[in-house]
C-alpha positions in Angstrom: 172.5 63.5 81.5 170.6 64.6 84.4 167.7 62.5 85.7 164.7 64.6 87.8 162.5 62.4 89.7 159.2 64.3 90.4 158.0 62.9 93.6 153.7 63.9 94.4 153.8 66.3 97.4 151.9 64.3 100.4 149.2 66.6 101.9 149.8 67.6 105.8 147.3 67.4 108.0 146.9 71.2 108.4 146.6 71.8 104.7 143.6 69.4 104.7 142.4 71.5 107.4 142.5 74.6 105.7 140.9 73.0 102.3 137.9 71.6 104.5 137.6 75.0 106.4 137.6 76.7 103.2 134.8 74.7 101.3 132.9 75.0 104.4 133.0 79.2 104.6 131.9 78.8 100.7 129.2 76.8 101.4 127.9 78.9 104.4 128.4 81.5 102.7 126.4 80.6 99.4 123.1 79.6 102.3 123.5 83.2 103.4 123.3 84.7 100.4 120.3 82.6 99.4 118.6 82.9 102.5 118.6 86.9 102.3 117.7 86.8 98.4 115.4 84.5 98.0 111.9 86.3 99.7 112.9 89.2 96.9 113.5 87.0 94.1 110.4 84.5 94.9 108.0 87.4 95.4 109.1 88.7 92.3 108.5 85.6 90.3 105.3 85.5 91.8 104.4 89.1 91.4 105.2 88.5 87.9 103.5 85.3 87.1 100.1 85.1 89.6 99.4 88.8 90.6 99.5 89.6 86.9 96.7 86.8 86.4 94.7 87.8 89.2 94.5 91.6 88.8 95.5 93.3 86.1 96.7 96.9 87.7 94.1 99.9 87.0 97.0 101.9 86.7 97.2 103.4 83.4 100.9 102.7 81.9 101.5 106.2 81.6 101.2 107.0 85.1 104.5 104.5 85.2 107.6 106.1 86.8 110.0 107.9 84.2 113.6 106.0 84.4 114.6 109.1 86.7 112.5 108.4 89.2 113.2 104.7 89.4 116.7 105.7 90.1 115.7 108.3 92.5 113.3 105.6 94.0 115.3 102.5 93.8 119.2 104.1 94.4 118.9 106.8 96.4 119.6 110.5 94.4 120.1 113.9 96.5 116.4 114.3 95.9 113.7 114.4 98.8 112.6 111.5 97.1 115.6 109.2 97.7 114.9 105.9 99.5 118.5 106.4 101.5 117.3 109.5 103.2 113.8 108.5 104.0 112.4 107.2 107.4 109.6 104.9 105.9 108.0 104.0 109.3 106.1 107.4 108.5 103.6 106.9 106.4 103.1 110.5 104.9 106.1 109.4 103.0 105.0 106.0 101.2 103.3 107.7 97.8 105.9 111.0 98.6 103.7 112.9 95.7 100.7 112.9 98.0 100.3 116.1 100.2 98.9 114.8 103.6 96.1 117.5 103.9 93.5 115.2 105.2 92.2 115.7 108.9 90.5 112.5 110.4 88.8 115.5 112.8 85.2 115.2 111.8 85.7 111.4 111.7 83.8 110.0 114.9 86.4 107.4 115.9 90.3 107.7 116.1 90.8 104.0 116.0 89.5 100.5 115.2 90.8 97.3 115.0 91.8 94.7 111.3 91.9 90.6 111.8 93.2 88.8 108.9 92.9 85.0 110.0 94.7 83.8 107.2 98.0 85.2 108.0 97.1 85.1 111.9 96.7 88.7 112.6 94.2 89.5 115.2 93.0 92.9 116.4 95.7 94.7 115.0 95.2 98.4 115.9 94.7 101.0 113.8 95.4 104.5 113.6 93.0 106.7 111.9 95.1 109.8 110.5 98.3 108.3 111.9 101.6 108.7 111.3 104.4 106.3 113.1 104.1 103.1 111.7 106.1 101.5 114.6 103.0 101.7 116.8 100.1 101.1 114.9 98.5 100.2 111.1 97.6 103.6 109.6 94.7 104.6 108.1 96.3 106.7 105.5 94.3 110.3 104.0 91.2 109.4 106.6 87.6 110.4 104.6 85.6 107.7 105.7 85.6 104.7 108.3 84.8 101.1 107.4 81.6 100.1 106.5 80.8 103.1 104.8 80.8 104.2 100.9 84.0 104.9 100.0 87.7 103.6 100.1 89.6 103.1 103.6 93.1 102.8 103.0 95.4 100.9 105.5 99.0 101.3 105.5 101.5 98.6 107.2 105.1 97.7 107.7 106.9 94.2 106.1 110.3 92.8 106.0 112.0 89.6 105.1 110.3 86.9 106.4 113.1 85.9 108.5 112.4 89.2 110.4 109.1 89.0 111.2 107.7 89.1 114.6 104.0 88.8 115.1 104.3 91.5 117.5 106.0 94.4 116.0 104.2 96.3 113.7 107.7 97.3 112.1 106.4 93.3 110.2 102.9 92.8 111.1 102.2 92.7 107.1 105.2 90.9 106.5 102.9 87.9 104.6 100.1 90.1 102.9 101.4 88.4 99.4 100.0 85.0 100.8 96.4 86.5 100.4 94.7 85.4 97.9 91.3 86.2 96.2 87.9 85.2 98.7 90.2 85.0 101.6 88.0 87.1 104.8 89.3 90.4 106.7 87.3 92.0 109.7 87.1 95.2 110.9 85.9 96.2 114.6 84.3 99.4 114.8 82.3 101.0 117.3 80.4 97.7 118.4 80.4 96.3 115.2 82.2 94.0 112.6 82.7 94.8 109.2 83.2 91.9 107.1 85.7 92.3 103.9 86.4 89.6 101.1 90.0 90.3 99.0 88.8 90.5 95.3 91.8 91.6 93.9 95.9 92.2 94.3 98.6 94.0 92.3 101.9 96.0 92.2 102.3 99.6 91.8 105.1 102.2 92.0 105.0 104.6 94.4 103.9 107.5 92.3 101.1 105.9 91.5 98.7 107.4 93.5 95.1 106.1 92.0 95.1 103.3 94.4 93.8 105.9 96.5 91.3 107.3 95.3 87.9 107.5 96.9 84.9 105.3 95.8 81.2 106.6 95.7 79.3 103.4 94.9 80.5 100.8 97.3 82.9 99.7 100.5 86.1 99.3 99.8 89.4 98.1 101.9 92.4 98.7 100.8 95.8 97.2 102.5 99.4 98.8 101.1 102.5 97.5 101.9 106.3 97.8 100.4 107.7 95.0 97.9 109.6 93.0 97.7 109.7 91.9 100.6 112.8 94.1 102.9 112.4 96.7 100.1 110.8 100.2 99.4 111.1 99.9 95.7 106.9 99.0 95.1 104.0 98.9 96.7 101.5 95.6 96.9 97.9 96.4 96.9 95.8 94.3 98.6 91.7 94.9 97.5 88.7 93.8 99.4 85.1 94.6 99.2 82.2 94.9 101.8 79.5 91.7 101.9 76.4 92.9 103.0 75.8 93.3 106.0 77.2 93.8 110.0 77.7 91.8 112.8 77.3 92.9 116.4 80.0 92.2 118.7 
């Protein structure tokens, strides 16, 4: 009768090497993976659970994008609407249903300045009837300026917060979800400041084009940006109205 004696390998040094190397890849790994998804997955939560109790969206539901479109919008079909072959840093092509047929020519200033203290931005420029995002804020379909009746709508670029530089306009509104409602903006325009309180924030998809639409009883700013954050998929609407009154600078 044969006897078989089963003797426990001992583990080499290398092999405990390779078994320590290993776990730490996975682990790296995982914190890479977390660190790129979590701005998207947070903002969503909170897009979900405190924008929707802020603001509800004026957007009537069936202004919504069709299932079609999301997937146009969202993974990139042959159509001139796909995300894949769009350069967003131009903002004629943020709400792509829009004609850009607006001239700011009549409009006595080309550009003005935005401070938002609560996310430390400070005489950002802005572009009235601009274009390249890379160089400037926009102000987007140009009817009136600041301080007047009506609604002046201000385009800007985000990313991952990772990403952001407080110099590069490619991110300058990077953290315009931290705003909240009764937090201050100023505007400087010819020799005078223009003093805006957010009163309201919400999501929409980019064929939903009411957000901007012109007001004709009252002062209203307007700040757009894409969301989640490092996404085109939405855009996050940041409201603010006019208090009374100017200050000379």
């Amino acid at each position: 009768m044969a006897l078989y004696r089963y003797v426990k390998e001992k583990k080499t040094k290398v092999r405990r090497a390779m078994q320590l190397v290993s776990y730490i890849t996975l682990t790296v790994g995982t914190l890479v993976l977390f660190w790129a998804f979590y701005p998207v997955i947070s903002f969503e939560i909170y897009s979900r659970f405190f924008l929707s109790n802020m603001s509800s969206s004026p957007v009537p539901r069936s202004m919504g994008s069709t299932a079609e479109g999301f997937d146009n919008n969202v993974l990139g079909g042959s159509t001139k609407y796909s995300n894949n072959l769009r350069d967003f840093t131009q903002a004629s092509l943020w709400f792509p249903s829009v004609a850009k047929v607006v001239s700011s020519a009549t409009l006595p200033s080309k550009e003005y300045t935005i401070s938002i203290p609560k996310i430390n931005i400070y005489d950002a420029k802005v572009r009235v009837g601009g274009e390249d995002l890379k160089k400037s804020l926009v102000h987007y379909q140009p009817v009136t300026l600041p301080g007047s009746v009506g609604n002046t709508v201000i385009f800007g670029h985000s990313t991952l917060p990772q990403l952001y530089n407080v110099n590069d306009y490619k991110t300058i509104f990077t953290f315009l979800p931290s705003l909240s409602e009764g937090d201050v903006i100023k505007v400087g325009l010819q020799n005078n400041t223009y003093e805006y309180v957010v009163s309201e924030m919400f999501v929409v998809k980019p064929d939903q084009v009411s957000v901007l639409n012109q007001t004709t009883d009252s002062s209203i700013l307007t700040l757009v940006t894409c969301v989640p954050p490092g996404t085109y998929w939405n855009r996050l609407v940041v409201r603010a109205k006019l208090k009374t009154g100017t200050t000379q600078l």
